[in-house]
C-alpha angles and dihedrals in degrees: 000000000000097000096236096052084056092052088051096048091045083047085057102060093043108117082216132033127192103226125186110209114194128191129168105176129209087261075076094215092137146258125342110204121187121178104205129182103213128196133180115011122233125014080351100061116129123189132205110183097207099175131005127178127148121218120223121229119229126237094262100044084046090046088048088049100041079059103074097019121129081336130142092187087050109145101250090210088054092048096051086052105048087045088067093034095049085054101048090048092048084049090050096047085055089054095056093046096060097049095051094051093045109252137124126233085240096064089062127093105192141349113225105205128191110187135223099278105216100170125032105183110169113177086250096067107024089053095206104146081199102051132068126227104284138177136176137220122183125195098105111237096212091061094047090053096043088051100046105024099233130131102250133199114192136148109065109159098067084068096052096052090047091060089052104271124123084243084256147146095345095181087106092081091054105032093062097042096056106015109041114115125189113246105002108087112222142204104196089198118198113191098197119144087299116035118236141154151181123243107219105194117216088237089063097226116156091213096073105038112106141171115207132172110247099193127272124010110172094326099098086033098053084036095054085045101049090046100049105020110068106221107005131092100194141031087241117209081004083273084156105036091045093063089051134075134223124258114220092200090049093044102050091047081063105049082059095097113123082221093070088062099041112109125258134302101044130143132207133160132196084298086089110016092050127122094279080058096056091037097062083044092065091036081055090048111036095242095109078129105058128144110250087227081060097036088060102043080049098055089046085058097057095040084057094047094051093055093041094052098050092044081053088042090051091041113003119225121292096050114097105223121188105249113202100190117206136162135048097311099058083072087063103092093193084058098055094034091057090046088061104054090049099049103043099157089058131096110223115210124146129223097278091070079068091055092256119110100243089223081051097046104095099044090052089058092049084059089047090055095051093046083062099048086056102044115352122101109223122276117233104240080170126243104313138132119258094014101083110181090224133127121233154222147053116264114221122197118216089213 
């Protein structure tokens, strides 16, 4: 027997499997690696995060990055490149993980890579009759097995827009699997660059769980910061955002895309919610003016109101949902402080409260999502559209 085909089968009948999850979102901070030991599959699934660190990403290899990133114009030579780099220093920065945090390549079962995602291009925003809904992750997952000499399994979201989906957000597999909880109904809310969450009903069916992206998360934000704001990526703590005031006009020009009214689940990236965006927004308003402190405080509140209009259009108003925050924005204290006076009814807690780090959140996921494409049967999330009941994932052999 081909002998990666025998480590995999001997992977198979282990009661528990350590798992990497990687995840490096479109904000481009860096790589989330979380080593997980994972046991059952399904509704059966138990996580143990053993270790977690993220890895930041330097300014060149953000600059590289930011190059082809969300880019029509983006050089091809220069994608294809990156595709197989960005692979090779993901692999490296799992190497050093592990030997800082004492173990060897050989203890680990599988990698669960992610990718850098550079393009998102769903039918519903790239308007095409001819094409179907497409995206694109590069980090190559051959490289990252050979490297290291893991099995790794990469690539998910082809799978996910074969079966019919628009390859995001995928939370929905593993939300459901670890985080479900008979009669309390649940938003597991992640605030990356772009701002999504699952809806856990309180009757626990499968059927009618979903994850759907709501608009922008951090991305207009982070944006708005790189371009005006020499040296830094982020408005960190909201230091910026917090001197300045929102404008209505502003606010309320923004809140015009006909993505904010589709019906769930939908799916955009910074191909839509980017600075032209925000720019037609102030021609349209007459703010083209405005102070940056204001800009900013502006752009928090919207991404508030987007998130506090689709948790009232999940639930309306009056219900009191359970809200686990986890990503980037969960740190902006304007932002959750805005989210919860728009959302009074609700209880805020954030994933930790569920024994998972929230920066770790979506990399464990990742790992969740790998451990059932090894060894889980596929859950039935019903016939709908967008929520295909599929498993994931390409599996790539170090020899």
């Amino acid at each position: 027997m081909n002998s990666n085909w025998k480590k995999i089968f001997q992977i198979l009948e282990k009661e528990e499997r350590l798992i990497i999850g990687l995840m490096s979102g479109t904000s481009l901070d860096g790589l989330d690696i979380a080593l997980c030991a994972v046991s059952g599959a399904g509704s059966q699934t138990s996580v143990n995060v053993l270790e977690f660190t993220t890895v930041p990403y330097d300014n060149e290899l953000k600059a590289a990055v930011k190059s082809i990133f969300s880019r029509r114009d983006a050089d091809l030579q220069m994608v294809c490149l990156m595709n197989e780099q960005i692979g090779l220093l993901h692999a490296g920065m799992i190497l050093e993980a592990l030997k800082s945090w004492g173990r060897k390549p050989e203890e680990i079962d599988v990698i669960a890579s992610h990718g850098q995602t550079i393009f998102h291009a769903p039918a519903s925003l790239h308007g095409l009759p001819a094409y179907p809904n497409a995206t694109l992750q590069i980090g190559d997952g051959d490289h990252i097995a050979v490297k290291t000499g893991i099995i790794t399994i990469s690539d998910f979201r082809q799978k996910h827009i074969a079966a019919g989906g628009e390859g995001a957000p995928l939370a929905v597999y593993g939300d459901y699997l670890l985080f479900s909880k008979k009669g309390e109904n649940r938003i597991m809310l992640n605030i990356g660059g772009i701002a999504n969450f699952t809806y856990l009903p309180a009757n626990n069916d499968a059927s009618s769980v979903f994850s759907t992206d709501v608009g922008p998360g951090n991305t207009l934000m982070d944006q708005y910061v790189q371009k005006y704001y020499k040296g830094l990526y982020f408005d960190e703590h909201a230091a910026i955002a917090s001197k300045g005031t929102v404008n209505q006009a502003l606010l309320h020009a923004l809140m015009q895309a006909e993505f904010l009214s589709a019906d769930f689940p939908k799916t955009t990236g910074p191909e839509l919610f980017n600075l032209p965006y925000l720019e037609q927004a102030q021609e349209r308003s007459g703010t083209a003016g405005l102070g940056q402190e204001d800009v900013l405080a502006t752009l928090c509140q919207f991404s508030a109101r987007v998130i506090i209009e689709s948790v009232e259009k999940c639930f309306g108003k009056a219900e009191t949902p359970s809200i686990y925050l986890s990503g980037g924005g969960m740190h902006n204290p304007l932002l959750v402080a805005a989210l919860k006076a728009g959302l009074p009814n609700a209880a805020f807690y954030t994933t930790d409260d569920l024994a998972i780090n929230p920066d770790a959140k979506e990399a464990v996921l990742f790992a969740v999502l790998a451990n059932e494409t090894l060894a889980g049967e596929q859950t039935n999330f019903g016939e709908r559209e967008g929520v295909p009941s599929i498993t994931m994932g390409k599996i790539c052999l170090p020899k």
